[in-house]
BAVEX-193940 format. One record per atom (N, C-alpha, C, CB): residue in one letter; x, y, z. Coordinates in steps of 0.02 Angstrom, whole numbers, plus 50000, padded with zeros to 5 digits. Glycine has a CB too. Layout:
N
AXYZ;...
***
This chain:
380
X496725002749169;X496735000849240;X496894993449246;X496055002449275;X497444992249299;X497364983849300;X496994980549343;X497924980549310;X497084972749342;X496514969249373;X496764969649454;X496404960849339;X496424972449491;X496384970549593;X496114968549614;X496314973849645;X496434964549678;X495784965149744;X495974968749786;X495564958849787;X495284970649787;X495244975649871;X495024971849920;X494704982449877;X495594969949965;X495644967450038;X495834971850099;X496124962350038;X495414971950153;X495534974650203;X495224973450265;X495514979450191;X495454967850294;X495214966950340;X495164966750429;X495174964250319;X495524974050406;X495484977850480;X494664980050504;X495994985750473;X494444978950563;X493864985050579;X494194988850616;X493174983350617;X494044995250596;X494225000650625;X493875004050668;X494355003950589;X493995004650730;X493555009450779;X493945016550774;X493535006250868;X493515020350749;X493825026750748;X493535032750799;X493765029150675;X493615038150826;X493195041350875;X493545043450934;X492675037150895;X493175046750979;X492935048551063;X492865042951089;X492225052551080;X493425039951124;X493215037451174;X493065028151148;X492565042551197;X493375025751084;X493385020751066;X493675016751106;X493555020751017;X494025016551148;X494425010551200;X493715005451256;X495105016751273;X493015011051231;X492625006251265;X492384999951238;X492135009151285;X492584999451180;X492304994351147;X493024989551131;X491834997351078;X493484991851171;X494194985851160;X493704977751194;X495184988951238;X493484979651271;X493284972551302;X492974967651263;X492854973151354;X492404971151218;X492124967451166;X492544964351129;X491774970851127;X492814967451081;X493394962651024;X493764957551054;X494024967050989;X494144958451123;X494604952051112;X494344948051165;X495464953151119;X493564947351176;X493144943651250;X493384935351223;X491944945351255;X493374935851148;X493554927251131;X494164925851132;X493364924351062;X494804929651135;X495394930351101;X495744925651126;X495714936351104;X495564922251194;X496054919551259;X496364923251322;X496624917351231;X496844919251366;X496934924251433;X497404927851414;X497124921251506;X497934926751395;X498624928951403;X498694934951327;X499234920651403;X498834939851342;X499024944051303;X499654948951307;X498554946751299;X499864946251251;X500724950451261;X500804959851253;X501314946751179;X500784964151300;X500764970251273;X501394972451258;X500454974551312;X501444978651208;X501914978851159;X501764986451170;X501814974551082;X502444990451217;X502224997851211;X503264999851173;X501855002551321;X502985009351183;X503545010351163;X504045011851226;X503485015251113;X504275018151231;X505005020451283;X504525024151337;X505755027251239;X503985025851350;X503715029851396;X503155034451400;X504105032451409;X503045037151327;X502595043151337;X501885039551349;X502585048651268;X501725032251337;X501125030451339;X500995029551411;X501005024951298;X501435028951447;X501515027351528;X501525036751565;X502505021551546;X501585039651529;X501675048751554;X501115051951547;X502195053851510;X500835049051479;X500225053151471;X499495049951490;X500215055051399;X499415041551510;X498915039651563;X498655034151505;X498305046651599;X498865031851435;X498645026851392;X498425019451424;X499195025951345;X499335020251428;X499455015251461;X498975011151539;X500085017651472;X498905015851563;X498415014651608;X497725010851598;X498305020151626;X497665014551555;X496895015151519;X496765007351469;X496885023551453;X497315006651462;X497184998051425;X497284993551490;X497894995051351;X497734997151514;X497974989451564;X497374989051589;X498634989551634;X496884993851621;X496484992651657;X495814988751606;X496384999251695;X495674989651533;X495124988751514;X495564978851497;X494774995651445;X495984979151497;X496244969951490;X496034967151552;X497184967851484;X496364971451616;X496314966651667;X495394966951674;X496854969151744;X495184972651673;X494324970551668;X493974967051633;X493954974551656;X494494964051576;X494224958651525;X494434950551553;X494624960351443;X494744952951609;X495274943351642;X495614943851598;X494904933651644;X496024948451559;X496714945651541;X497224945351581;X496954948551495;X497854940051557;X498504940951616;X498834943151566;X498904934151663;X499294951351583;X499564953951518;X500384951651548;X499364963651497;X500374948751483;X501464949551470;X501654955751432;X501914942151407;X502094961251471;X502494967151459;X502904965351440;X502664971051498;X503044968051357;X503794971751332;X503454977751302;X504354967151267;X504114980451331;X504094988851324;X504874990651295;X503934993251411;X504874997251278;X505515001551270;X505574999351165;X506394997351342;X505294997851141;X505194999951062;X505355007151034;X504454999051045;X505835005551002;X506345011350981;X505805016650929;X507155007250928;X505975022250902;X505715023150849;X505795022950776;X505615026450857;X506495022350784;X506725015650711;X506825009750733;X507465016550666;X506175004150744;X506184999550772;X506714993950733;X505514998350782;X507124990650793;X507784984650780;X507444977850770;X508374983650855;X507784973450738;X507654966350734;X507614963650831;X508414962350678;X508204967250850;X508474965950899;X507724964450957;X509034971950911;X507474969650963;X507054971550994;X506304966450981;X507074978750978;X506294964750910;X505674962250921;X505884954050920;X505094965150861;X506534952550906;X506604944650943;X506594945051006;X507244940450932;X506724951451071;X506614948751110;X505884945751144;X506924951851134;X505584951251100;X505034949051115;X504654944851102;X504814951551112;X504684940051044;X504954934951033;X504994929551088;X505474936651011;X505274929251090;X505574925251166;X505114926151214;X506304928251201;X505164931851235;X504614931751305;X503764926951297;X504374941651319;X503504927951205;X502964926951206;X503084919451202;X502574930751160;X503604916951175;X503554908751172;X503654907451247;X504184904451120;X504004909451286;X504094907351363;X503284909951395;X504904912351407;X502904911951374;X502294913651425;X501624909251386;X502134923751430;X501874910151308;X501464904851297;X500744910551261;X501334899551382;X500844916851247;X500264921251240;X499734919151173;X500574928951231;X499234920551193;X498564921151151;X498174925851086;X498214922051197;X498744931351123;X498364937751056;X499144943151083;X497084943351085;X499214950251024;X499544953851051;X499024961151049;X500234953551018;X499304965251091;X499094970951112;X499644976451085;X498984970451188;X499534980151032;X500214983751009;X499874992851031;X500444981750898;X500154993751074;X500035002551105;X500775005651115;X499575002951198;X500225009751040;X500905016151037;X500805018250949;X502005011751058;X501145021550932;X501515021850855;X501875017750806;X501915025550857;X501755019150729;X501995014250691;X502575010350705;X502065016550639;X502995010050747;X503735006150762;X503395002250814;X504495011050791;X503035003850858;X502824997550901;X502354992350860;X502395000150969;X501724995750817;X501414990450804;X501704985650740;X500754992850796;X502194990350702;X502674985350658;X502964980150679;X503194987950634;X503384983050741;X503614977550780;X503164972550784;X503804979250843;X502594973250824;X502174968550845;X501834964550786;X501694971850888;X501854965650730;X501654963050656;X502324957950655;X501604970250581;X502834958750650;X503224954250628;X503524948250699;X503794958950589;X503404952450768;X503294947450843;X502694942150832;X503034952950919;X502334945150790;X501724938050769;X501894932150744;X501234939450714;X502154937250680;X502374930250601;X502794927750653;X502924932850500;X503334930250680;X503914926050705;X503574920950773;X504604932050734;X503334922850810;X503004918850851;X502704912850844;X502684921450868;X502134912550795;X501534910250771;X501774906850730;X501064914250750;X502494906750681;X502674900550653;X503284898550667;X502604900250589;X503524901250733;X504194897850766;X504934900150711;X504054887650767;X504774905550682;X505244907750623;X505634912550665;X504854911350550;X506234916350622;X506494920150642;X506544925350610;X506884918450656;X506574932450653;X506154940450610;X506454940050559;X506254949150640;X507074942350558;X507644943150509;X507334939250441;X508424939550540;X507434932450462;X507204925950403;X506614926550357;X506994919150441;X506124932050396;X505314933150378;X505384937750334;X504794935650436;X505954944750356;X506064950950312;X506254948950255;X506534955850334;X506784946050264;X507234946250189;X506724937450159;X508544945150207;X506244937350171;X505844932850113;X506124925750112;X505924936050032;X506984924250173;X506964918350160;X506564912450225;X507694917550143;X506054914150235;X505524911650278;X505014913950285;X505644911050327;X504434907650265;X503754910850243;X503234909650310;X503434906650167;X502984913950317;X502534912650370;X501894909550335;X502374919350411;X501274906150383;X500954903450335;X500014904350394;X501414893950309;X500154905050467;X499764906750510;X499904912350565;X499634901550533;X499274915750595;X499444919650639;X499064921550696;X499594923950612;X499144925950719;X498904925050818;X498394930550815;X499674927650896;X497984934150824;X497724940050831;X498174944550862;X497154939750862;X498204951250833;X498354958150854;X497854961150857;X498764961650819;X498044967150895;X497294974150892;X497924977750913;X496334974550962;X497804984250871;X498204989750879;X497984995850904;X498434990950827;X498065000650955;X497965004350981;X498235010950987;X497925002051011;X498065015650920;X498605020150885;X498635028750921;X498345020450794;X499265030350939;X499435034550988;X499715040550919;X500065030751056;X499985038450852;X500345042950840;X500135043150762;X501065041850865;X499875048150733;X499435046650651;X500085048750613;X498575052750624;X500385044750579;X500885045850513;X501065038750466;X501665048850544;X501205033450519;X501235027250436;X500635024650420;X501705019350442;X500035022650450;X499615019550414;X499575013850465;X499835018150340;X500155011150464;X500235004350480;X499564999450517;X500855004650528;X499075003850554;X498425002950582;X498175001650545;X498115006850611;X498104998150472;X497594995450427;X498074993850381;X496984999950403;X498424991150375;X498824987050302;X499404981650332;X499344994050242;X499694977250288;X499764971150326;X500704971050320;X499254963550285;X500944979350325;X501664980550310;X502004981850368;X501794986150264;X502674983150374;X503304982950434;X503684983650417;X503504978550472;X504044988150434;X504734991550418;X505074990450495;X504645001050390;X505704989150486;X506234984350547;X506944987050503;X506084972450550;X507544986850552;X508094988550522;X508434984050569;X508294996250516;X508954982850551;X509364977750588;X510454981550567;X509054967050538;X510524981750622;X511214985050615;X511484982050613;X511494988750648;X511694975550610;X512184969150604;X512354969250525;X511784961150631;X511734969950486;X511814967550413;X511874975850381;X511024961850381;X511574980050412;X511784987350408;X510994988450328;X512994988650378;X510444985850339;X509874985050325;X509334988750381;X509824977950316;X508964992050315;X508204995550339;X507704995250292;X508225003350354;X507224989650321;X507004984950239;X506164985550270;X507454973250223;X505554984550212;X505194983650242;X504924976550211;X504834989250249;X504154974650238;X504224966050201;X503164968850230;X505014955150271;X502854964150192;X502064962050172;X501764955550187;X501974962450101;X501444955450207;X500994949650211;X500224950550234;X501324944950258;X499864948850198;X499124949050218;X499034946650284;X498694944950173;X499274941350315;X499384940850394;X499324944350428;X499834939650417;X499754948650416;X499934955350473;X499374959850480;X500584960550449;X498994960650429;X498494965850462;X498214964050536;X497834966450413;X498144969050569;X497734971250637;X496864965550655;X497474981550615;X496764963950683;X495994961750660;X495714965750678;X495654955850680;X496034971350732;X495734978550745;X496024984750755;X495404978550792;X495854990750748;X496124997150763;X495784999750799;X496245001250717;X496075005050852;X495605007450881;X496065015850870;X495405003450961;X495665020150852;X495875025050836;X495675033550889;X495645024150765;X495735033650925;X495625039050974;X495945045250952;X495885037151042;X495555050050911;X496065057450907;X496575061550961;X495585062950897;X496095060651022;X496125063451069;X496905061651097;X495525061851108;X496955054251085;X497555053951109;X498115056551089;X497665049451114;X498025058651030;X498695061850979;X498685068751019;X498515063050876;X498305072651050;X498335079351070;X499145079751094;X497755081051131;X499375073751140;X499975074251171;X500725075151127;X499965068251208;X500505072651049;X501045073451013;X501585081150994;X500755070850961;X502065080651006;X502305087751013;X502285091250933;X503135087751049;X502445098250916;X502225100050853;X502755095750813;X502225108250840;X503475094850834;X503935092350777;X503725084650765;X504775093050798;X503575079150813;X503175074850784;X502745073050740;X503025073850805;X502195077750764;X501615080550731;X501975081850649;X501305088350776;X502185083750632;X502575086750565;X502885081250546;X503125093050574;X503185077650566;X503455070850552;X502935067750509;X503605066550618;X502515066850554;X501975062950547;X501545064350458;X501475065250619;X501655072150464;X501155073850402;X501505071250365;X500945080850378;X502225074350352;X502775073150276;X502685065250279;X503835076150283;X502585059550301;X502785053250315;X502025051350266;X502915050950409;X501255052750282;X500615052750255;X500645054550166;X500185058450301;X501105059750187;X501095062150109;X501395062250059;X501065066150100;X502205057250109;X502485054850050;X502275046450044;X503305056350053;X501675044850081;X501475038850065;X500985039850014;X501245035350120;X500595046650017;X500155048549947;X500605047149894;X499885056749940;X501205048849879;X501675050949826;X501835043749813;X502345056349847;X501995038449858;X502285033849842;X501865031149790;X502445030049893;X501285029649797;X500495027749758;X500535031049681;X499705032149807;X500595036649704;X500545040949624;X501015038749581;X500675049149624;X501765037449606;X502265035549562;X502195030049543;X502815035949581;X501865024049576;X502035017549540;X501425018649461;X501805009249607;X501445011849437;X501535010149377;X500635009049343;X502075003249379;X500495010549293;X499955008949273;X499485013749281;X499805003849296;X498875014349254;X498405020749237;X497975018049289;X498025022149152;X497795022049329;X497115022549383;X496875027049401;X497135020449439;X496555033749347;X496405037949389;X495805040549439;X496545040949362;X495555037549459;X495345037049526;X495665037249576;X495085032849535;X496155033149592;X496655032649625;X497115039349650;X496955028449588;X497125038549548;X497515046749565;X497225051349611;X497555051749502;X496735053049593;X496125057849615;X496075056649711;X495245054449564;X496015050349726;X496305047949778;X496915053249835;X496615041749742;X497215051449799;X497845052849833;X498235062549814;X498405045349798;X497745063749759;X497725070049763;X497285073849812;X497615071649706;X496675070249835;X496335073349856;X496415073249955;X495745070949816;X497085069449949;X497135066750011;X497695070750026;X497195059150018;X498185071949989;X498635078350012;X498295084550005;X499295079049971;X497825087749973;X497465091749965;X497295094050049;X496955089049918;X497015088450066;X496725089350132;X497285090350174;X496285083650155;X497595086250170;X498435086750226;X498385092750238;X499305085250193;X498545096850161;X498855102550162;X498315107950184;X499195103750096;X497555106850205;X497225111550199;X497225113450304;X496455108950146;X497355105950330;X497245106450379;X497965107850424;X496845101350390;X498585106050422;X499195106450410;X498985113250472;X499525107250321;X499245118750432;X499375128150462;X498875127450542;X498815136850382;X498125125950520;X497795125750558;X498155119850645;X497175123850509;X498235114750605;X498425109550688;X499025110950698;X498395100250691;X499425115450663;X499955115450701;X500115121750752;X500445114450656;X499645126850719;X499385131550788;X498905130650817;X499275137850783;X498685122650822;X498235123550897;X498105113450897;X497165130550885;X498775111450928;X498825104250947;X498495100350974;X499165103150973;X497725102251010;X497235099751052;X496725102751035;X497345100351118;X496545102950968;X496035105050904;X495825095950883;X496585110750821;X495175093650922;X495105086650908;X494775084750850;X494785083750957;X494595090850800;X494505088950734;X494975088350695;X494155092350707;X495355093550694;X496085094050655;X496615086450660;X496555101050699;X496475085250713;X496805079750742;X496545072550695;X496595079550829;X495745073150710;X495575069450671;X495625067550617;X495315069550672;X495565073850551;X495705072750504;X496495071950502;X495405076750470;X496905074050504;X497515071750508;X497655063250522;X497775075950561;X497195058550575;X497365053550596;X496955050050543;X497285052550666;X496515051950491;X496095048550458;X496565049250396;X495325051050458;X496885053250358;X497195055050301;X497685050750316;X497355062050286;X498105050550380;X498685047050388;X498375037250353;X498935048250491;X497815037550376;X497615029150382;X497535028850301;X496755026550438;X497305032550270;X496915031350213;X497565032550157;X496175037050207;X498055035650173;X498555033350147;X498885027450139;X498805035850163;X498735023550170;X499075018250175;X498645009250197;X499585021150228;X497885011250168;X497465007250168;X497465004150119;X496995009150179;X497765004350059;X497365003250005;X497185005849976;X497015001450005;X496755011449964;X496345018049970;X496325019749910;X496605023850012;X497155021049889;X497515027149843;X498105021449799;X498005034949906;X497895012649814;X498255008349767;X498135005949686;X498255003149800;X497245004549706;X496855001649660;X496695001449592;X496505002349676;X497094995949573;X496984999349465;X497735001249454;X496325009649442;X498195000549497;X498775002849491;X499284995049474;X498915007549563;X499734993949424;X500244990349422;X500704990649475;X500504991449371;X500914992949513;X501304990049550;X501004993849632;X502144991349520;X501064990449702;X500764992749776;X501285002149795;X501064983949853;X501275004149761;X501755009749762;X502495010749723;X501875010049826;X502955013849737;X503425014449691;X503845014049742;X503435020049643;X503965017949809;X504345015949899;X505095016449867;X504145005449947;X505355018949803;X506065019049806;X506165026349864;X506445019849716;X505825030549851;X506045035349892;X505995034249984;X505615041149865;X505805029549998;X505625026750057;X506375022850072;X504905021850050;X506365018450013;X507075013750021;X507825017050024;X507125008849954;X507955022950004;X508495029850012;X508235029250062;X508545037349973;X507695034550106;X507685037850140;X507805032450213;X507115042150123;X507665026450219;X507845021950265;X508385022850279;X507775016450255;X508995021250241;X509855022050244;X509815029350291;X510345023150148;X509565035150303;X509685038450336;X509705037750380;X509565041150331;X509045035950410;X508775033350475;X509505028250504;X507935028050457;X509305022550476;X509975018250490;X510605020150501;X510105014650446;X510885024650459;X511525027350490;X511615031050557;X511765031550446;X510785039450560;X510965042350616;X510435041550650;X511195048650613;X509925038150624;X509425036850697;X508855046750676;X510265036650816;X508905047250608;X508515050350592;X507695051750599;X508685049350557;X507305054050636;X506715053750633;X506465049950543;X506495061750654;X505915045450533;X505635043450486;X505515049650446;X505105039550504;X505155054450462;X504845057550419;X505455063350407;X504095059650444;X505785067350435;X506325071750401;X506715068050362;X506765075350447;X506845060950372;X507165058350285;X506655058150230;X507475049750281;X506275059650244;X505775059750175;X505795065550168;X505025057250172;X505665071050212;X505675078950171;X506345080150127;X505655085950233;X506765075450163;X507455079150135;X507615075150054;X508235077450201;X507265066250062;X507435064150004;X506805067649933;X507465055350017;X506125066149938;X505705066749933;X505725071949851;X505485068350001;X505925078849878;X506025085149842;X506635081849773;X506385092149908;X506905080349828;X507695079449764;X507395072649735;X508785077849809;X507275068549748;X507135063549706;X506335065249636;X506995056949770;X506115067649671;X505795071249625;X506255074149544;X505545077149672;X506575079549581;X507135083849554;X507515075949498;X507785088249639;X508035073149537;X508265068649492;X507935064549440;X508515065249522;X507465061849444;X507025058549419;X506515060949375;X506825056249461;X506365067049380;X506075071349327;X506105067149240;X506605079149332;X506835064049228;X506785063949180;X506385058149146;X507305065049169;X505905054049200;X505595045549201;X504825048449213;X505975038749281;X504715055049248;X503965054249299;X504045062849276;X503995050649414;X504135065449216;X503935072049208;X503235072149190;X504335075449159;X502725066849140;X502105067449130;X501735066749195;X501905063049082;X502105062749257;X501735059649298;X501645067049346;X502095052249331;X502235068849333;X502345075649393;X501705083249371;X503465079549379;X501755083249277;X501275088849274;X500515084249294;X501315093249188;X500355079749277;X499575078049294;X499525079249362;X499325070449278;X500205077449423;X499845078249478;X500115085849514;X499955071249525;X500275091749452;X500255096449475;X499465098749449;X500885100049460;X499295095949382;X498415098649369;X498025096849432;X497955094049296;X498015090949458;X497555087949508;X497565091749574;X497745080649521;X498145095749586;X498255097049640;X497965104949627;X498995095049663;X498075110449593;X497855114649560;X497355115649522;X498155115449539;X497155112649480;X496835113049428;X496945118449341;X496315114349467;X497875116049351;X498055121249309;X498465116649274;X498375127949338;X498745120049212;X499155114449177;X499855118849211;X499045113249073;X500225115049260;X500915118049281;X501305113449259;X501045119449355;X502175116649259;X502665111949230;X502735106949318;X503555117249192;X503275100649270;X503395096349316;X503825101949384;X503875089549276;X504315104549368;X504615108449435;X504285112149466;X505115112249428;X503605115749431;X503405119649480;X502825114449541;X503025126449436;X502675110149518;X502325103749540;X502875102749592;X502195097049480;X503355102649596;X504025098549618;X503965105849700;X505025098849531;X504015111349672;X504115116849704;X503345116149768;X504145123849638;X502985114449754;X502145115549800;X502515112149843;X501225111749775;X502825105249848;X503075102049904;X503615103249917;X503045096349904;X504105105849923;X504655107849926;X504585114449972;X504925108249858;X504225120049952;X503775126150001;X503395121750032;X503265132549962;X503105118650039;X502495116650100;X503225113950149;X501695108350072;X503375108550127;X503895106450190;X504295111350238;X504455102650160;X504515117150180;X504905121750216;X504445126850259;X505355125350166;X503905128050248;X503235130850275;X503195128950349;X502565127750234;X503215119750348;X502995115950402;X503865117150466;X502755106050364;X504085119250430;X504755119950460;X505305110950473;X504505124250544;X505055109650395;X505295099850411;X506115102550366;X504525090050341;X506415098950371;X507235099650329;X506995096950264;X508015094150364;X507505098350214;X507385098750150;X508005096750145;X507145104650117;X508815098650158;X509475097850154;X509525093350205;X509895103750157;X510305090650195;X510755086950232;X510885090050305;X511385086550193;X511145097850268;X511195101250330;X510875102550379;X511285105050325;X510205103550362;X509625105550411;X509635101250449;X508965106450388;X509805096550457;X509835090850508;X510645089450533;X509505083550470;X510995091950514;X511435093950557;X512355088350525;X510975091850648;X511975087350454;X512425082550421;X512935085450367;X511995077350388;X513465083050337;X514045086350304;X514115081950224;X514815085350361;X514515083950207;X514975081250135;X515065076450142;X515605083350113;X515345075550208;X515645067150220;X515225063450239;X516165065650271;X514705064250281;X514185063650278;X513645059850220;X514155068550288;X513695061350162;X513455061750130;X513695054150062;X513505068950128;X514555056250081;X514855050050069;X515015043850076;X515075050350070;X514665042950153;X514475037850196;X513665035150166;X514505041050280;X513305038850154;X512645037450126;X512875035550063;X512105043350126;X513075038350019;X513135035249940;X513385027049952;X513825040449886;X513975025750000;X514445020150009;X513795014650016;X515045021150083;X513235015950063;X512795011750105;X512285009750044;X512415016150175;X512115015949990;X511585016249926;X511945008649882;X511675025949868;X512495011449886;X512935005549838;X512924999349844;X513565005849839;X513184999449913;X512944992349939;X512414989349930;X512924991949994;X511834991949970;X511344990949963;X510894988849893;X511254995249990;X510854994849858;X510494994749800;X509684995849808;X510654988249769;X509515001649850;X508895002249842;X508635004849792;X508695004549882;X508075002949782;X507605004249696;X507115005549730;X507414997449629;X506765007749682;X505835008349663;X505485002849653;X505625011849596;X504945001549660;X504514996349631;X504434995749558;X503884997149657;X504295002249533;X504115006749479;X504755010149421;X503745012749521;X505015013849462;X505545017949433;X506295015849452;X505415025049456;X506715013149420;X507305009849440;X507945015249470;X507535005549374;X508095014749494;X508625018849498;X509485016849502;X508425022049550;X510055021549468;X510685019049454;X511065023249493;X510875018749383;X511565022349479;X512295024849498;X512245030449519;X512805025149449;X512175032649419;X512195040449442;X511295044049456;X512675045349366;X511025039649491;X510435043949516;X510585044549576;X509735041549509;X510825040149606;X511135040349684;X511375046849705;X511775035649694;X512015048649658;X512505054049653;X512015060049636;X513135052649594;X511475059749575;X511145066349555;X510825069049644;X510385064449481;X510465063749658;X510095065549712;X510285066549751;X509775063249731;X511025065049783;X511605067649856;X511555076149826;X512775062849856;X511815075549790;X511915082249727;X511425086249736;X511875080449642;X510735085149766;X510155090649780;X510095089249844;X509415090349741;X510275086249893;X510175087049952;X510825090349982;X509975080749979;
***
């Protein structure tokens, strides 16, 4: 096992009815608070309401930006950006799902040290202070509600990158099940494959931890136990729960510890380029990369693949049939697995290799070449 620290210094309000205890947390924060929603559903389904009113009962004066994409742009969070240096704000308020409060993670760094987003992502500008956030989570699949990460894509440079800083964590979460009831089932499904290929990311990186392992086996375990159940019955506020708790604990820390490297995320770094080209939901590029990268890669992570088919089973299975449990569950959940299933071609496909090339996304852990690029188009 190697040497860590375990840092986390989110508090998390998790529960029924947690938005009563927002007034408390930010009573010191200052007046002005910048809120940070997405395109609408938080304004349809009555969220939105429900904060504005517990700020203005706190004397806050809130500054609105809204309309946060769900493959959130550079574009988008300089503007916001801007608005907060022209108002001059005190803390941010991020309500909605992982693309708003990412956004609002890197609207900080950029704010709070007069930097620019772009400059912050690609590492050539360091942030060094920051403003308070509290996040207010509408949609359970990245985590992002307790770890100090952000994923941003920017179409100018034709980049979908993510970037870290202990900064960025939340100083709070507030986690309401209830509110997820509104999520539709194909979201909902998004959401799981997205949790569980953040379990996977953990397992692949580097170094012996098994605890960890055990971790993150025991955390898709659950995915998968509750999965069938919430997706025939969407306003099931336990199901919900555990779902919004597995989503977090994926991506806390949780399932890192004792591990050489914070995950392995090459399959994350492919599966971005999708997104980026067609504006792919997050999580159907992971069902679709996920399987095949498995598949290609077999020949680096075959010991890694039978231990976490024992853990998951309790049987000694080969690496493919390990490969196969997720590959049937996805197709189970009705998520895409192919190119096609989402409605993409050959050429298609040739446009993605062109972008891989360029690019050069890797693993943390497991490197990847030329022809892994090509093996893995080759299974999707």
């Amino acid at each position: 096992m190697e040497n860590f620290i375990a840092f986390n210094p989110t508090k998390l309000y998790f529960g029924h009815n947690v938005l009563g205890q927002l007034p408390k947390e930010i009573s010191s924060l200052g007046s002005k608070v910048l809120l940070l929603t997405g395109q609408g559903s938080v304004k349809k389904y009555g969220y939105y309401q429900q904060v504005v009113d517990s700020l203005k009962k706190s004397g806050k004066r809130i500054i609105e930006f809204s309309g946060i994409k769900p493959n959130p742009i550079v574009d988008d969070a300089e503007k916001a950006v801007s608005l907060a240096q022209k108002e001059q704000i005190d803390f941010i308020v991020a309500l909605g799902g992982g693309s708003v409060i990412d956004t609002a993670k890197m609207v900080n760094m950029a704010y709070a040290n007069n930097l620019p987003v772009w400059d912050i992502m690609k590492h050539e500008a360091k942030p060094v202070k920051k403003i308070p956030l509290i996040a207010l989570l509408t949609l359970a699949a990245t985590g992002t509600e307790m770890n100090g990460a952000a994923v941003i894509q920017n179409h100018e440079t034709h980049e979908k990158i993510g970037y870290f800083n202990p900064l960025m964590y939340p100083i709070a979460s507030f986690l309401d099940p209830s509110w997820t009831f509104t999520v539709p089932k194909n979201q909902t499904v998004n959401g799981i494959i997205d949790l569980i290929a953040h379990s996977l990311e953990a397992f692949f990186s580097g170094g012996d931890a098994p605890l960890s392992d055990r971790f993150v086996a025991a955390n898709i375990l659950e995915t998968m136990d509750y999965t069938p159940k919430l997706l025939n019955n969407l306003t099931d506020y336990d199901l919900r729960a555990r779902m919004m708790w597995t989503a977090t604990v994926a991506e806390n820390g949780t399932t890192m510890h004792g591990r050489a490297t914070s995950g392995d995320w090459g399959t994350h770094a492919l599966a971005h380029h999708i997104s980026l080209l067609w504006d792919t939901p997050h999580g159907q590029t992971l069902s679709i990369i996920f399987p095949a990268w498995m598949k290609a890669m077999q020949y680096k992570i075959e010991n890694r693949l039978q231990k976490l088919g024992y853990l998951l089973t309790g049987k000694n299975i080969s690496a493919p049939d390990t490969i196969h449990i997720f590959e049937t569950f996805f197709k189970t959940i009705d998520a895409p697995t192919k190119f096609s299933d989402i409605g993409l071609t050959g050429t298609d496909k040739q446009s993605l290799l062109k972008l891989w090339q360029k690019n050069q996304p890797q693993g943390m852990n497991i490197t990847l070449n030329d022809n892994d690029y090509q093996n893995i188009l080759a299974l999707i």
